[in-house]
Structures are given as structure tokens and as C-alpha cells.
N, C-alpha and C positions, 0 to 999 in steps of 0.2 A: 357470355363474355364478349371482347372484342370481335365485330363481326371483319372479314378479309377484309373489303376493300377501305375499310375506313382508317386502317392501319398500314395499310401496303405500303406506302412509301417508307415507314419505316422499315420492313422486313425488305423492300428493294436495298436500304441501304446498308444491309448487312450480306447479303447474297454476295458481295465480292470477298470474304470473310471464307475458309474452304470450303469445296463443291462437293462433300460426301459428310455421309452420316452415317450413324450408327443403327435410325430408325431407316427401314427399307424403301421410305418415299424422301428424300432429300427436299424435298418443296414443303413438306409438312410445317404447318403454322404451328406455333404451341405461345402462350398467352404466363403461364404461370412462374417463368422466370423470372421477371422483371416488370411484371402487370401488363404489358404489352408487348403486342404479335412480334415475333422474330421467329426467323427460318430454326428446326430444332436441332439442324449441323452446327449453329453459330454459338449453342449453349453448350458452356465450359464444363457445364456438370452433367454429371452422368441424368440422362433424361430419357422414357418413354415414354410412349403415346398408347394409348387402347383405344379405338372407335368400336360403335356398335355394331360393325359389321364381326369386327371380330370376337362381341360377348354372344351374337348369335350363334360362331362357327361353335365354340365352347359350349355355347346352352347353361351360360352360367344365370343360376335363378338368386344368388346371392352377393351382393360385392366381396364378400370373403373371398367365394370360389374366383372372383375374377383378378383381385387382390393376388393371392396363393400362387398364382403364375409369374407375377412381376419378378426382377433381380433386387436380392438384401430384403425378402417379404420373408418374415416367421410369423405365425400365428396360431394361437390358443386357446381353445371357446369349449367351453362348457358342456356339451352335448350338442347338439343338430342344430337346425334352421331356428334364428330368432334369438339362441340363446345365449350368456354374455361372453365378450370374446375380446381379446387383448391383442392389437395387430407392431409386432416388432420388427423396426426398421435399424438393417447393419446390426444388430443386435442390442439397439438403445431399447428403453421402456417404452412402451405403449405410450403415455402420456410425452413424449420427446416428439410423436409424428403429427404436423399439422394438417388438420383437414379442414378442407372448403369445399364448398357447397358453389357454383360458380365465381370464387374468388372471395367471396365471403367466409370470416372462422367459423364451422363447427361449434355450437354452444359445449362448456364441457360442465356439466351440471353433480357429476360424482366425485362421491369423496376422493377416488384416485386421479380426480383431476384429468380425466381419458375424455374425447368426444365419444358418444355411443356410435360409432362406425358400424357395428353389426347391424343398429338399428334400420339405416336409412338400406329402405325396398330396391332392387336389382332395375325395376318397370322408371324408374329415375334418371337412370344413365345413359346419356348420350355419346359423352365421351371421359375419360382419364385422362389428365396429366400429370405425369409421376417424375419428382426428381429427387436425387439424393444426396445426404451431406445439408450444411447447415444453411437455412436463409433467412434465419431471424434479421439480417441485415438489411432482407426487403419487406418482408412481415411482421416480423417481432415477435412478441411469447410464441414459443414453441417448435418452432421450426427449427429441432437441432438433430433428429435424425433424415428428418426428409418431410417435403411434402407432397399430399394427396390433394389434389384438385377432382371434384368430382362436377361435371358442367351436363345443365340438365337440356340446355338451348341447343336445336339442330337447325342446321340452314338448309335441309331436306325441306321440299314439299309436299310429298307426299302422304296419305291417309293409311293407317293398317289395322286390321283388327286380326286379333291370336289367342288361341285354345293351349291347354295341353293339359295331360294327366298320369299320374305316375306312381309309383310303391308308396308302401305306405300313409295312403291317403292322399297322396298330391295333387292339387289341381291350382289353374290360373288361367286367368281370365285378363283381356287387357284390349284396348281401341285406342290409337292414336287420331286423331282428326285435326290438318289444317288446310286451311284455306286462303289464298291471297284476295284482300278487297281493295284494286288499286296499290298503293303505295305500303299497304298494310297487310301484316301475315298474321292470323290469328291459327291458335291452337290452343288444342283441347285433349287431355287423354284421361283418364283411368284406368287402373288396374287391382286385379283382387287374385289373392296368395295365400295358400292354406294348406295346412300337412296335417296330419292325427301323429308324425312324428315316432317315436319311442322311449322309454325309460332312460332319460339322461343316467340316473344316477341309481344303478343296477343294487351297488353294494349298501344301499341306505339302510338302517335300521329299524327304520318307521315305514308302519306297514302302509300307509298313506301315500309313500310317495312310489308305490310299486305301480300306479298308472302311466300310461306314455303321455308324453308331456310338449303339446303342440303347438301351432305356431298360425295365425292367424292377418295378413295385411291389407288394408284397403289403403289405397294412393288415388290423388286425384293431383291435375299440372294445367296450367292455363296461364299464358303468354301471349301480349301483343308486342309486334315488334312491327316499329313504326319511321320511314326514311322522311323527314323534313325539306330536307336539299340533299347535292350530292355532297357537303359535309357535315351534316348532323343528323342523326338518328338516334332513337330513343326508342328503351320497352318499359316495357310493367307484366311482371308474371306473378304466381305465386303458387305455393303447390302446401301439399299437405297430405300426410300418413298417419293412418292409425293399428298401433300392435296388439295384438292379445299373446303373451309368452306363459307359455305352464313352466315351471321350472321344479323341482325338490328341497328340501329343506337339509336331508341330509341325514338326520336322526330326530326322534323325538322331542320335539320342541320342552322349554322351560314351561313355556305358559300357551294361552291361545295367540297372545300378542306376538310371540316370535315363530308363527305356525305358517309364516306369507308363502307361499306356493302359485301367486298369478300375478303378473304383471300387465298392466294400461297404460303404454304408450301412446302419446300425440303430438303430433309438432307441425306448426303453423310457421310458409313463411313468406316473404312478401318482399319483394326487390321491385327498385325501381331507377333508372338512368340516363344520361343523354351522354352522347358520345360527339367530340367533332377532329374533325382531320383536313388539311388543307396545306398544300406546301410540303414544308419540313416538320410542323407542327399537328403533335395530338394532343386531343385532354379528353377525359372522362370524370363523370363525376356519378358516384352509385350511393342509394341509399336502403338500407335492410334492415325489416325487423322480424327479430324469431321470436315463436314463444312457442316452449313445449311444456306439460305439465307427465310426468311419471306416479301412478299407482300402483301400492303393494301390499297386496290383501291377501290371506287365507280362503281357499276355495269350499273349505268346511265351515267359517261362519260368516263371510260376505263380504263386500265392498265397506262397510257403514261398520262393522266391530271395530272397537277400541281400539286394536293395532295394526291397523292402517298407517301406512305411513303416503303422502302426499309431498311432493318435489316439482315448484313450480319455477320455470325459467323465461325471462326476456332479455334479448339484447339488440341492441341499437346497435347501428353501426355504418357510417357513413366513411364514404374514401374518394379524395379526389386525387387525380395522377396528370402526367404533362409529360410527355416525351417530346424532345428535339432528335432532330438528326444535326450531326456534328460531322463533317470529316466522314470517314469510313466507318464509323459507329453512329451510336448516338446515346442522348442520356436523358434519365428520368428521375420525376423529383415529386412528391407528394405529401399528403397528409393522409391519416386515417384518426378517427374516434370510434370508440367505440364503450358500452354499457352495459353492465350485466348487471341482474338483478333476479335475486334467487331468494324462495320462501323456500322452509321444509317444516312440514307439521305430523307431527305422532300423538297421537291421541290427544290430548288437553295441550300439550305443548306445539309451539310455533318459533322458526329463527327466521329471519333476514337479515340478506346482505345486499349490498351494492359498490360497486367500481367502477370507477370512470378511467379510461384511458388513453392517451391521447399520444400517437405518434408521428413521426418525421422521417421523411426516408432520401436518398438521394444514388442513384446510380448511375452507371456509366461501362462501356463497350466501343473498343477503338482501336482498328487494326492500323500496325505498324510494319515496316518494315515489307512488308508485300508478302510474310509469312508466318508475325506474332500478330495474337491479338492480347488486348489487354483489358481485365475487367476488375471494377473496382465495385463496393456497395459501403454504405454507414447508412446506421439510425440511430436518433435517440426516440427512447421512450419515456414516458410520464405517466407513473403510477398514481394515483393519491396518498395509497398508504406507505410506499418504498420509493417514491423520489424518482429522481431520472436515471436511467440508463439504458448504455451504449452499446451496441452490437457493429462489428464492421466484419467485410469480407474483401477477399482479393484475389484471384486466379489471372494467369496467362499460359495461352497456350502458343506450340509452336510446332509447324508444319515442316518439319525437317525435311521430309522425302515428298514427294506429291502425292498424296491420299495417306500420308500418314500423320500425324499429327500425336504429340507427349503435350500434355496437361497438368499442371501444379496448380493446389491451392491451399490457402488457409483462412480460417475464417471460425468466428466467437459466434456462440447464441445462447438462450436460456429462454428459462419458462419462469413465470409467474407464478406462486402462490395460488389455489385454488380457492373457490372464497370460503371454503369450510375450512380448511387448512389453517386459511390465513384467520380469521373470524372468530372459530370455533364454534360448538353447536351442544349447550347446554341439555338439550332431551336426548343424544347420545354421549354424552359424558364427555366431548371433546372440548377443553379448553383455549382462547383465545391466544397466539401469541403475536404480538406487536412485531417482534424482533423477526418475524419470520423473512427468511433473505431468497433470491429466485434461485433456482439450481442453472449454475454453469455453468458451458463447455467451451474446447479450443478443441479445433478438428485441423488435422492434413489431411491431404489427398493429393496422389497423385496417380497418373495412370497415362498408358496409351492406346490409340485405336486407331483403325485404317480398314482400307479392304484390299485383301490380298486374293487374287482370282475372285470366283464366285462367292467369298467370307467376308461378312462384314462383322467384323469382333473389336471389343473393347475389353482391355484389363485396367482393372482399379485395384490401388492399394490403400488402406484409412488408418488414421489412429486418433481414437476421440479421448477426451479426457476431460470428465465431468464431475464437477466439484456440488459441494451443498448441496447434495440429494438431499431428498425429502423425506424422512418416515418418522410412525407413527410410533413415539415411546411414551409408556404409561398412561397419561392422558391427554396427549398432542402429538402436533407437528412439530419437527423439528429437523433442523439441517445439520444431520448427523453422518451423512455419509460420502465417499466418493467411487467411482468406479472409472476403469481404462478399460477399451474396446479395439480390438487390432484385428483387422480383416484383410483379405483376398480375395478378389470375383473378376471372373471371367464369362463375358457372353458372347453369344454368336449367333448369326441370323446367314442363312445361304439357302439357297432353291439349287437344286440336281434336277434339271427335267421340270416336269409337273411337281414336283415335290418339294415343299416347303421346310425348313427345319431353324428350331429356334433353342439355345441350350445357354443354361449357365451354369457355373458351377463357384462354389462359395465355400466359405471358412472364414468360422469368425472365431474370437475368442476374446469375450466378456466378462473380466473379472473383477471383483468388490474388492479396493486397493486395502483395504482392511485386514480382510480373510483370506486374498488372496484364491478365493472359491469363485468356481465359474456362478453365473445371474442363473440363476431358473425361469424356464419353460421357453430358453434359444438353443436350437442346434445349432451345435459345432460345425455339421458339415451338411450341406445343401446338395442334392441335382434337380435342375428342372431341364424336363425335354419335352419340345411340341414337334409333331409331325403332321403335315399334312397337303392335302392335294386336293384333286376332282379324277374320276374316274369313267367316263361314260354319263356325265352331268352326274353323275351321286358323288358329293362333297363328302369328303372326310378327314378325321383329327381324332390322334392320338396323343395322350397328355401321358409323359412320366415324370414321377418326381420323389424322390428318395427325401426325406427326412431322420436326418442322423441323431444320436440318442442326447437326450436333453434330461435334466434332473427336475423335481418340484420337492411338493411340502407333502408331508400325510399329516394332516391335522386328526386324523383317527385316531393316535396314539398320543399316549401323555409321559414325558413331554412329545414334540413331536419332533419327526424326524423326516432327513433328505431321504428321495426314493431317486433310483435312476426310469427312465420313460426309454424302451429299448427304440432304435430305430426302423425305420415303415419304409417299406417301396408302396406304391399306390399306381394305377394305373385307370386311364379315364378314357371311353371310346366314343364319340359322335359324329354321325351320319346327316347327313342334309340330301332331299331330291327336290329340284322345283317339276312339279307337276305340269304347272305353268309359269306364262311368265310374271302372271302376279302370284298364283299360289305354291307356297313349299313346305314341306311335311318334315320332319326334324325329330329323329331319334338318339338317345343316350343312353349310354351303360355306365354310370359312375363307381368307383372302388371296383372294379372287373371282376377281382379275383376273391373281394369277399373279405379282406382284411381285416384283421380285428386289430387296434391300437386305440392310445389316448394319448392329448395333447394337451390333458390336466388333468393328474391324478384323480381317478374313482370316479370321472368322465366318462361312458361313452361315448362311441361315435357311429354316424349312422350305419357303416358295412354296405354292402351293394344296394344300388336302387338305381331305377328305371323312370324313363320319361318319352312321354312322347307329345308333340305337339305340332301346330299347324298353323300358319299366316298366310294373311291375304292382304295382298299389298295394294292401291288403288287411287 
């Protein structure tokens, strides 16, 4: 993403905007608000930041685990490492949160229309930026519970290579390498990720699937990042992952065709940009192309049997942006396209689709009065098959006391049609429908934050309301439903001493305006607690976090029926020593106490396990 100095003057020009945040370095750049750097005090919406210093304090070996920490995070996965998992934001669907890959969308290639978020490897992330509430008004499809930025680019120079090995089978492997030549920083890394894992799925029928069912990753990343002058700079990277997931089938298959028990993930991608800045004036222009292709075969008769199914994906996508500085703000205005195109073949049968889409965007930030700021956004979008439309947003905030500051806002967004949804797909019996419309929302929010002594907290209050949901009756898609979503969260971040402390606390309530019945597989009521210090140079961090009781489905019974999912305290403990001052050794005790629960009925989940590992920095 935008690298500091090429943006700075716009982030200078918001620094007079208030001098405190919510995140505990106020100077912190964040890029994913409004496609360019601004300080992340001056952003109206609830916003954090993770850098990789803090996924190492964690030892988190999955974006889930690092995910699971954030404020308005629920998530639900299928058994252990690798396997499929649905991340819920404020208690909207999985498919409502948009994720990017340094500013670029996530392909979303399933029928639920979800990015595979589970899929993309931990050995990726440099850093997060997280915010919440709707910004289809600067993105478009999808960004109606929030988005995930996940930016693989570090302006570190330094070289490292890391061991570690752990319960059940775990081990990883991993070398970062760059190097500056003159004007030019190239890098280079790899890394490899492997569990033997456990029995996801304990209560299955079929004796077949009483093996443990493992998880396998290889990643490679290569980036030049190149300064022309001192206003233009350009890179070119590209990186690539490949899965091996065992998963269960659940009970005895019909035939051998529906017997898939392994999946082949891979995903290629390729970015390339110049960036320039000068004055008051930025622009950037980026160009991406992904292509993943997904396998899913029976590990009793091969890659190459009849019922194999094959899921190939590319999208283009190209975005240019322009920010000015104005006054005490400033504003930005863009285009983006973007292309998907999607094969799916099952044995003799094959579908494709394709979408072109094209959008508009325009925003703006502009403080008033020497204590409101005021922010606006619109977009249109241009589907092919559903025509134009309109997403806008709008907040102001207001600094009433000195370091305290109340925030309002409201703002529309929606998703698009997936392209199976919208298309149909003839070799699983789903029919086209033309009529198919995006699913909508209208969000408030309002909240305040400040720091009072050594507390920096923020409260937020939300009430979404989502029309034309999407689901599947008989043999389609259809926009049959609506749902309202009413929360409460409070967090806080304060240091006592050496000792760090980070807490939130949540309630939400997610009901289908239909039935009037809570969504399955959100808890009602959240705690997250991090604690942590240094002690004698050994670093340490304790993670709590209560998960309150959530309902699903039991498709094991006919018909079938709601189960309640009782609620989990979980507790997570890791230790850091640098040995030296490049090398540090790094131990974990995850689930401490040994917990047995599910976060999707007839799930489980992994219970205690251990790691240990080691870096050499260089």
C-alpha cells in the first residue's frame, strides 16, 4: 500500500483534526479508510491496527487466531487449522465483510459468496487494518459489516529466518530475505505450515472419516519496490499459496461421487503500481491479477474419479485514486474496475461466468469550527447484469471536551449477487435468475471515546438493517429475506506499570425480521482480554476471551432442528526471550485449560496444544 512519505502531506493535513486515539500510538498511519494515509485518530469509524510485532507477541499461526482478537469479531470453522470457517462482523454474515489483500477485493469464488479468509497462510501478514460499519461508499460490493485489509508489504529491512514445532504434528518453516540495491528494495520469503491435526468431525457415521484430518501450506512472496524521484515510486510483487485440507464428509456417502474428503487449494497473485505525491496532490494507480483454482476429491479414489469437482477463478482489477488537500481536510476521488471470471466442472459437466464492474467513488474530510469534523463519501456502481447503483455515507464528529470526542454516522451499502447465485449452475441443479437484486443495508452508529487518566476507551452503539438477503429456496437464489442487528461495544487499551491491558466487551442481537429468531452461529455476548508485559527480558501475554452461547442447525435429524452451542471461557498463554539480540525463542500454551466446545455443531475443535519456536533476525 501507500508507502509514508509519498502521502505525508496529506496525513500532515489532518494532524490538526484531534491529537488522541483510540489506537495507542496516535501518529499511526492507516491507508484503508479512504485509499489514502491519514493519521488513524482522524478516522470517524471505529478503526484498528495489528502490526507484526504484535502477531508474533500472540504466536498467532492463523489469520483466524489473529482475527478472534479484534472488537465485533465472531467466528465459526469447522474443525482446526485449514478448515472452512465463516468470520462474523457486529453480527452481519460472513459474506457482508470485505477483505483485501493490500487494498485489492479478495476473489469470492463460493456459492455463499464468502472470500476464503481461512485460506490465506499467517507467514503473509505484515500488517491489518480493521474498521467497522459500512464502506461500500468507498469500495462498493460488500463492505457492509466492515472491512479487513490484510497488507503483505513492510518497510522493515531487515532479513529473518524461523523454525517451530508443536502438538499434534505441527511444524513451520519460514525465511524472509531483503535487500536494498541503491534506490531499489527487493524481497524475497517463503514459508511452509503443516499439522497431522485431528478428527474434525468425531460424530460422523462413516467409518472413513475417523482419521485426523490435516492441513498442509506452502507460500512464497517477492516484491520490488522501486523510488523514481522524490515524487514517484512504483512496485511489482507477487505472491502465491498452496493448501492441502483433509476435511470428513459426515456420513456415508450416496455414491463415490459425493465421497470428496480432500481439498487443493492455489492462488496466484500479481500487483503492480506507481504512486506520485507533490504539494497538496496525490494519485496512485494499481493494477491486480488473481487466479485461484480449488479441488475436491475423495482420498479413496483419486484426484482424476468422476466426482471431482474443479473451481477455477481470475480477476482483474485495476484502481486509480487522487487525493487533494482542501482546507483542514482533504478529498478523494477515483475509479476502480474490476473482472471476475469463474469455471466450475463436475465430471462431464462445466459452467462459466463472467462480470465486469465498474465504479465511482468520491470522498471528502474537513474540519470545522476548531472542534467538528465532517465526513462525507458516495459511489456509484455499474454492474452489467443489475445496472447502476448508489452507496453514500456520512459522519461528524465532535470534540466537546479536550480528548473527548461523540461521533454519529449513517451510511447504505450492499453486496452483489455471487456469480453462481446470480447465473446459476446447471451440474448442481441451481437455476439462473435474472431478477436476482444486491442485498441492502442502512447502518447508524454512534458512539464516544476519549482518554481518561491512563484509559483510552471507546463506546459504540449500531443498528443495521438489511433488506433482500439472499437464500437458496428449491432450486435458486432468491431475495427472500431481511434481518436487523442492534449492538453495544466497549473497548479499552491502558498500561499499569510494565503491563499492558487491552479489553472489550459486546452484545449484539441479530434477528431475522421474519421469525423474529436470533442468526445462528453469533454470540450474544463477547469478552476479549489481553494482558501483557516483559519481565526480566521474558516477554509475556495472556489472552482471555469468553464466547457466550450461540444456536446452529443439526442437519443429523429429519427434519432438522435448532441446537443451542453452550458458551466457552478459553484462555491462551505466550512467552517470548531474546536470547540475543537477533535471536528469540518463543513459546505457547493455546486453550490452557483444555476446553472442549464447538463453534459449529458436530465440529470439533482442536483443545490444548503447544508450540515452540525460534527467529533469527539479520
Amino acid at each position: 500500500m501507500m508507502i509514508k512519505k509519498l502521502s505525508l502531506l496529506s496525513a500532515l493535513s489532518v494532524t490538526a483534526f484531534s491529537g488522541w486515539a483510540q489506537d495507542s500510538k496516535p501518529d499511526t498511519l492507516v491507508v484503508t479508510a479512504n485509499r489514502f494515509q491519514q493519521p488513524v485518530n482522524t478516522v470517524l469509524a471505529p478503526t484498528d491496527v495489528v502490526t507484526r510485532e504484535q502477531i508474533d507477541k500472540w504466536q498467532s499461526k492463523t489469520v483466524l487466531d489473529v482475527l478472534r482478537r479484534l472488537p465485533g469479531v465472531d467466528i465459526s470453522q469447522s474443525g482446526g487449522m485449514g478448515q472452512q470457517a465463516s468470520v462474523y462482523i457486529r453480527g452481519t454474515d460472513a459474506r457482508h465483510a470485505l477483505i483485501l489483500m493490500d487494498g485489492v477485493p479478495v476473489p469470492r469464488p463460493n456459492l455463499s459468496n464468502e472470500s476464503n479468509l481461512y485460506q490465506i497462510p499467517a507467514a503473509l501478514i505484515q500488517r491489518i487494518e480493521y474498521i467497522l460499519g459500512p464502506r461500500s461508499a468507498v469500495y462498493g460490493s460488500g463492505a457492509i459489516g466492515g472491512v479487513i485489509n490484510i497488507i503483505t508489504e513492510s518497510q522493515e529491512e531487515t532479513s529473518q529466518i524461523e523454525a517451530g514445532v508443536g502438538s499434534k504434528g505441527y511444524q513451520e518453516y519460514a525465511g524472509t530475505l531483503r535487500q536494498r540495491f541503491g534506490d531499489t528494495v527487493a524481497t524475497a520469503s517463503g514459508a511452509y505450515q503443516t499439522t497431522k491435526a485431528f478428527n474434525v468431525q468425531p460424530g460422523s457415521t462413516w467409518d472413513h472419516d475417523g482419521d485426523r484430518d490435516g492441513f498442509r501450506n506452502k507460500t512464497f512472496f517477492g516484491s520490488l519496490q522501486h523510488t523514481f524521484s522524490d515524487s514517484v515510486n512504483g512496485f511489482f510483487r507477487g505472491y502465491g499459496y498452496a493448501n492441502n485440507i483433509d476435511y470428513d464428509v459426515g456420513s456415508p456417502p450416496f455414491s463415490p461421487a459425493y465421497s470428496a474428503d480432500e481439498n487443493q487449494y492455489y492462488n496466484q497473485s500479481w500487483d503492480t503500481g506507481l504512486r506520485y505525491s507533490a504539494d497538496s496532490y496525490s494519485s496512485q494507480l494499481i493494477a491486480s491479477f488473481q487466479k485461484l483454482k480449488s479441488y475436491n476429491y475423495s482420498s479413496l479414489y483419486g484426484r482424476y474419479h468422476d466426482g471431482t469437482t474443479l473451481d477455477r477463478m481470475e480477476q482483474r482489477y485495476i484502481q486509480w485514486g487522487n487525493n487533494l488537500i482542501v482546507g483542514h481536510g482533504s478529498g478523494s476521488a477515483g475509479v476502480d474496475w474490476k473482472q471476475e471470471k469463474l469455471s466450475a466442472t463436475r465430471q462431464a459437466d462445466a459452467d462459466s461466468y463472467k462480470r465486469d464492474t465498474t465504479g465511482l467513488y468520491l470522498t471528502g474530510q474537513q474540519q470545522v469550527l476548531d472542534s467538528v469534523t465532517l465526513e462525507a463519501s458516495g459511489r456509484e456502481d455499474h454492474d452489467e447484469q443489475f445496472g447502476w447503483h448508489g452507496t453514500w455515507q456520512t459522519a461528524a464528529g465532535w470534540e466537546f471536551v479536550e480528548g473527548y470526542r461523540a461521533t454519529v454516522s449513517y451510511g447504505t451499502g450492499f453486496l452483489a449477487p455471487g456469480l453462481t447465485q446470480q447465473f446459476g449452475s446447471p451440474q448442481y441443479g441451481i437455476a439462473s435468475n435474472p431478477n436476482l437484486q444486491p442485498e441492502e443495508s442502512r447502518q447508524w452508529e454512534a458512539g464516544i471515546e476519549g482518554v481518561t487518566g491512563p484509559l483510552d476507551w471507546r463506546v459504540s452503539t449500531w443498528r443495521y438493517k438489511i433488506d433482500n438477503l439472499i437464500s437458496y429456496d428449491n432450486d435458486g437464489y432468491y431475495n427472500v429475506k431481511s434481518a436487523t442487528i442492534k449492538g453495544l461495544e466497549w473497548t479499552g487499551n491502558m498500561a499499569t506499570g510494565p503491563v499492558n491491558h487491552q479489553l472489550t466487551l459486546q452484545y449484539i442481537d441479530p434477528r431475522d425480521d421474519e421469525t423474529d429468531e436470533r442468526l445462528l452461529r453469533r454470540a450474544r455476548k463477547q469478552v476479549k482480554y489481553d494482558i501483557s508485559g516483559d519481565v526480566a527480558n521474558l516477554g509475556w501475554d495472556v489472552t482471555y476471551q469468553y464466547i457466550g452461547e450461540r444456536y446452529d442447525t443439526n442437519f443429523n435429524t429429519f427434519p432438522s432442528e435448532k441446537v443451542k452451542l453452550g458458551g466457552i471461557s478459553l484462555w491462551d498463554l505466550a512467552v517470548s526471550y531474546p536470547v540475543t539480540s537477533a535471536l528469540t525463542v518463543r513459546g505457547k500454551i493455546a486453550n490452557l485449560f483444555d476446553k472442549e466446545y464447538e463453534t459449529v455443531y458436530g465440529y470439533a475443535t482442536a483443545g490444548r496444544e503447544y508450540t515452540l519456536s525460534g527467529s533469527y533476525t539479520f
